[in-house]
N, C-alpha and C positions, 0 to 999 in steps of 0.2 A: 504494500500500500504506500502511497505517495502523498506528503505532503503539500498545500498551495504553499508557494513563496510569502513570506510576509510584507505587507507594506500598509502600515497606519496611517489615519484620517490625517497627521500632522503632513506626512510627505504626500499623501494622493492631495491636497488642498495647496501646498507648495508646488506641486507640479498643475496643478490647476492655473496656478497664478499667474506662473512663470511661460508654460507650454500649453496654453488654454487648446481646447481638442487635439494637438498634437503629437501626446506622449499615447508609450504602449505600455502594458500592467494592466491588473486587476483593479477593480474601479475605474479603470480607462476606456476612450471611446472603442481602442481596441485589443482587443485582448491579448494574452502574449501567456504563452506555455511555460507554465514552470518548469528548470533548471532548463529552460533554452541554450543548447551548445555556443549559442554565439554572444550569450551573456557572463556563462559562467568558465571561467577563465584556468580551473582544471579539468570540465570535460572537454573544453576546448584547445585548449593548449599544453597543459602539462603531461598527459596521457601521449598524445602526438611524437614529445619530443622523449619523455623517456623510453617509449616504443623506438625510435631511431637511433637513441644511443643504446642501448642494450644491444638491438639484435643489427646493428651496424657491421657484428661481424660473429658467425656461426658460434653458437653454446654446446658445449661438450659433455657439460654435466651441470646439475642445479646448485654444487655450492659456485662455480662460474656464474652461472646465472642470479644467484641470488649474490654475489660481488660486485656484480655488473646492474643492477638495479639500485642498490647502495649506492654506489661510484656515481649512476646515474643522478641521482634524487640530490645528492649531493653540489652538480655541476649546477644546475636550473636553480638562479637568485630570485630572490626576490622579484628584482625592480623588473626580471622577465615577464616575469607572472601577471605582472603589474602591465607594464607597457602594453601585453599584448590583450592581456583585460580591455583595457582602454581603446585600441584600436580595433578591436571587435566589436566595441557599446559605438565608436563614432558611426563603422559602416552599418551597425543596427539601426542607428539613428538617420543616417541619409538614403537609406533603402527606405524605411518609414514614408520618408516623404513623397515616393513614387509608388504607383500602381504599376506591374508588368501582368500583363498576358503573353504567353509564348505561344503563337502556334506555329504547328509545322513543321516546329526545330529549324526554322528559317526567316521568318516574319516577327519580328518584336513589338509589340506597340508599347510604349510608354505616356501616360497619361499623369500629366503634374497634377500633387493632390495641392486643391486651394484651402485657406482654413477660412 
């Protein structure tokens, strides 16, 4: 079972304020799936990157593997986690702002959302 994300009357009323009909979240004009990969910043990036250093080169046996996951967890800082958090919520935030239809797999329409 799954929990909703939290977000209290204080912040949904400051994003009111600030982003009147603009923002995505619960109590938002439009809703947004909680733990959304492109919000949260270890199903989206830390998984990724300890997946590429670990098996960056063949495992031989599990105490290797379990050194090589250490090793890994180890390399990935903070301000990583961080920067690529951030650069994930911007293009969340400027996809928001456009409607795509795809058809075709050849034909895009893009439609600017007005507020």
């Amino acid at each position: 079972m799954w929990c909703p994300a939290h977000c209290g009357r204080t912040t949904r009323a400051w994003l009111d304020r600030h982003y009147p009909r603009r923002w995505i979240g619960r109590g938002g004009v439009v809703s947004w799936p909680p733990r959304s990969p492109d919000l949260t910043p270890v199903d989206f990036f830390v998984w990724g990157a300890l997946k590429q250093e670990v098996y960056s080169l063949p495992v031989t046996s599990r105490e290797q593997l379990r050194d090589r996951i250490v090793a890994a967890v180890h390399q990935i800082s903070p301000i990583s986690v961080w920067l690529q958090h951030e650069l994930s919520v911007l293009d969340a935030m400027l996809a928001s702002q456009q409607e795509a239809n795809i058809l075709n797999n050849s034909y895009i329409y893009i439609k600017q959302v007005t507020t």
